[in-house]
TIBASE-573155 format. One record per residue (C-alpha): x, y, z; residue in one letter. Coordinates in steps of 0.25 Angstrom, whole numbers. Example, Ala and Ser with C-alpha at 12.3 -4.5 7.8 and 13.67 -1.06 7.14 Angstrom:
REM TIBASE-573155
49  -18  31  A
55  -4  29  S
//
This chain:
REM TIBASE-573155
494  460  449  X
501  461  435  X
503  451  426  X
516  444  425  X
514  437  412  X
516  449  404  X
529  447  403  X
528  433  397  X
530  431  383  X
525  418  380  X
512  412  389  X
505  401  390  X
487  401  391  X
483  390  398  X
467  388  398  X
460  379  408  X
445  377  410  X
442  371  424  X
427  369  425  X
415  375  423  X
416  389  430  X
427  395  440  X
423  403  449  X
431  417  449  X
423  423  462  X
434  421  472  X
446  427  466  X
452  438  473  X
451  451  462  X
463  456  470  X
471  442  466  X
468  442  450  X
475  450  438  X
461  453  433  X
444  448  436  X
440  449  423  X
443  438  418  X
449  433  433  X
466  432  430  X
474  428  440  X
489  426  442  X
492  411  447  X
506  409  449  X
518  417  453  X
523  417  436  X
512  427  435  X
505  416  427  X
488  419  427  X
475  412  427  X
463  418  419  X
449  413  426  X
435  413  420  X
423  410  428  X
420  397  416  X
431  388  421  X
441  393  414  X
457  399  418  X
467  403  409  X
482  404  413  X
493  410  408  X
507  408  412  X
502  399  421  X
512  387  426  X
507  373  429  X
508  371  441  X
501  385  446  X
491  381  435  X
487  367  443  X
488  375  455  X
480  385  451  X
467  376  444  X
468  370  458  X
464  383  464  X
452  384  455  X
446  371  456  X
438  377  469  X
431  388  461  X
428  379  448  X
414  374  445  X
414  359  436  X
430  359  436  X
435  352  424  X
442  338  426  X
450  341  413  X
451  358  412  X
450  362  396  X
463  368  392  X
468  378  381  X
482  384  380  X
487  397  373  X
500  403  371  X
503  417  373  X
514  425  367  X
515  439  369  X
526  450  364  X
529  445  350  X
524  454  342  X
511  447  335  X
498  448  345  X
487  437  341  X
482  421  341  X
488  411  333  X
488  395  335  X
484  395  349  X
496  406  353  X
493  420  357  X
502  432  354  X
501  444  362  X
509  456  363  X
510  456  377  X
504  450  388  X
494  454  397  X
483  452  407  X
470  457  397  X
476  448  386  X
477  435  394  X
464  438  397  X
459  437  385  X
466  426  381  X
461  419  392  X
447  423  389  X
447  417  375  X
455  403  380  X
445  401  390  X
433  403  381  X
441  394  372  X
441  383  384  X
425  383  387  X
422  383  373  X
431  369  371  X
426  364  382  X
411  366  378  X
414  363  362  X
419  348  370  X
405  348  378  X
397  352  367  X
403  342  357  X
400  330  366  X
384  335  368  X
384  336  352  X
391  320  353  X
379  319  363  X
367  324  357  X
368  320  342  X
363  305  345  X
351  311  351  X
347  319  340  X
349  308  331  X
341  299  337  X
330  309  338  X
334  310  320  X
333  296  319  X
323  291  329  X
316  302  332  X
317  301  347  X
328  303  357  X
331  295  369  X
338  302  378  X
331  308  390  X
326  322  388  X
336  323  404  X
347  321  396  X
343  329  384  X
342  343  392  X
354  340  400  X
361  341  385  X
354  355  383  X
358  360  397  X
372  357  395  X
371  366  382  X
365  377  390  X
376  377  400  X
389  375  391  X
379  389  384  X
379  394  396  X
394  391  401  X
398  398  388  X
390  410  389  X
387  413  403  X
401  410  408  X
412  408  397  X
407  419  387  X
413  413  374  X
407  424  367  X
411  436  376  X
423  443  373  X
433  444  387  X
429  456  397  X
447  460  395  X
443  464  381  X
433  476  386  X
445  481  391  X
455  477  382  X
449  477  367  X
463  477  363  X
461  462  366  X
450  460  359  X
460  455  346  X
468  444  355  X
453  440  359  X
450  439  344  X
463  430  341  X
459  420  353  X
444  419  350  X
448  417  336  X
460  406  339  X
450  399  349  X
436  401  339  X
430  406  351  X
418  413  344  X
416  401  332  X
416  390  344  X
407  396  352  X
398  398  342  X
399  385  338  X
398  380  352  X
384  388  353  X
379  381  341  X
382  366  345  X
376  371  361  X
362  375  353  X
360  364  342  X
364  353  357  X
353  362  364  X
344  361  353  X
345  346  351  X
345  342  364  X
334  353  366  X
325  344  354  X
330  331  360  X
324  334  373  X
312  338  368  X
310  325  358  X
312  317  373  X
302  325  379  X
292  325  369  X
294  309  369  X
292  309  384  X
278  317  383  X
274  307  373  X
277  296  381  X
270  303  393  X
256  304  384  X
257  293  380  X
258  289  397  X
246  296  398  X
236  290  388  X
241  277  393  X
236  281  407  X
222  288  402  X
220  275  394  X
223  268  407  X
213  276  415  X
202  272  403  X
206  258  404  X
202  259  419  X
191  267  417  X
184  256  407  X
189  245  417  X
182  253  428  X
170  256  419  X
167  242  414  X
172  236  428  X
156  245  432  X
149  240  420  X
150  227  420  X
147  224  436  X
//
C-alpha cells in the first residue's frame, strides 16, 4: 500500500494515549503499511495511525471525524482506557529546504513512511512520560507528610497496606516505562534507516526525552526508598506492640498460675 501523504507539504501530528496497553494482535499484517511499529491507513485522504502496544496511536493527516471514528474502533482492544486521552500535537513541514526541530515544528525534506515513524516514536514516548511525570508528582504530594512525621515524631501513622501499595505503584510506572514503552530504546526504523538517527536526535532533544527520564527514574527511587523505610518503621512498630501482647499474656499465665498455686496452699 503506498503512502498518499508524501505528497503533502504541510501535516499535522496528532498524539493520543488511550489506556494502559493496546493490543496490536488482531491486525491483519496484509491491512497495515508497516508492523514495526504497526501503521495503518484510516481514512480514504490517505491519513494514518501509528500504534504502540503502551496505549499510544499517532495520526497523521488524520481528519476528525475519521479520528472519532477510528478511537472508537480501539476501545475493544485497550486495557484501563483513559476517561481523558493525553494529547500532544506537531506540525510537519517537508520540502523547504531546512530539515530539523524548532518550537514544537518539524521540518523535513520530504515525507515519508520511516520518518513518521520516528516521529511518532519520539511523541508517544513524550505522552507516557507526561503522563507518569503527572503520576509521580502527586505520590511525591502524597508521601512527603509521612516522611515528615516520621522527622518530627519519629513514627508513621499510616498502615504498612497502604505504604507498599505506594511502592508497588512505583514498580509498575518502572515497569510500564521499561518493559513496555522503552523510553530509553531508540525506534527499531532507525536499525534500518540510521539516516534517521539526526531527526531522532532533534525530537529527543525538543521533547528532553533522555533528561526527563532520567529524572523521572530518580524521583521513582527516592518514592521507592521512602516508602520502602516508612513501611518498615510500621512494621517495626506493629512487632513491638505484638511483644509487648505476648508478655502481657505470659504475665497473665503467671498471674494464674500463683492464683492456682496459693488457691493449693492455703486449703
Amino acid at each position: 500500500m503506498e503512502l498518499q501523504l508524501k505528497n503533502r507539504q504541510d501535516l499535522k501530528a496528532r498524539a493520543l494515549l488511550l489506556g494502559d496497553r493496546l493490543d496490536l494482535k488482531l491486525f491483519k499484517i496484509a491491512d497495515c503499511l508497516a508492523t514495526t511499529p504497526l501503521t495503518l491507513q484510516v481514512d480514504e485522504d490517505g491519513g494514518i495511525a501509528v500504534l504502540f502496544r503502551y496505549g499510544v496511536i499517532v495520526l497523521f493527516g488524520v481528519n476528525s471525524a475519521a479520528e472519532v471514528k477510528f478511537v472508537e474502533s480501539l476501545k475493544s482492544l485497550l486495557t484501563n482506557p483513559y476517561s481523558t486521552p493525553e494529547i500532544e500535537e506537531l506540525e510537519i513541514n517537508s520540502g523547504r529546504g531546512s530539515v530539523g526541530v524548532q518550537s514544537g515544528v518539524v521540518s523535513l525534506d520530504s515525507i515519508t513512511l520511516e520518518n513518521l515513524q520516528v516521529i511518532a516514536d519520539a511523541l508517544s514516548k513524550n505522552l507516557v512520560l507526561t503522563l507518569y511525570e503527572k503520576k509521580v508528582a502527586g505520590e511525591f504530594d502524597k508521601i512527603e507528610p509521612l516522611a515528615q512525621e516520621l522527622a518530627t515524631y519519629g513514627k508513621v501513622s499510616a498502615g504498612s497496606r497502604n505504604l507498599l501499595s505506594k511502592i508497588g505503584s512505583m514498580l509498575l510506572i518502572e515497569h510500564r516505562m521499561v518493559g513496555r514503552a522503552e523510553i530509553g530504546d531508540k525506534p527499531e526504523t532507525l536499525w534500518d534507516n540510521p539516516h534517521l538517527e539526526g531527526l531522532y536526535a532533534s525530537l529527543g532533544d525538543e521533547f528532553e526525552l533522555m533528561e526527563r527520564q532520567s529524572a523521572l527514574d530518580r524521583k521513582l527511587g527516592l518514592i521507592s526508598d521512602t516508602a520502602q523505610t516508612l513501611s518498615d518503621v510500621w512494621d517495626n512498630r506493629q512487632l513491638h506492640k505484638l511483644e509487648w501482647y505476648v508478655i502481657g499474656l505470659i504475665v497473665f499465665e503467671i498471674f494464674i498460675s500463683l492464683l492456682e498455686l496459693s488457691d493449693k496452699f492455703f486449703r
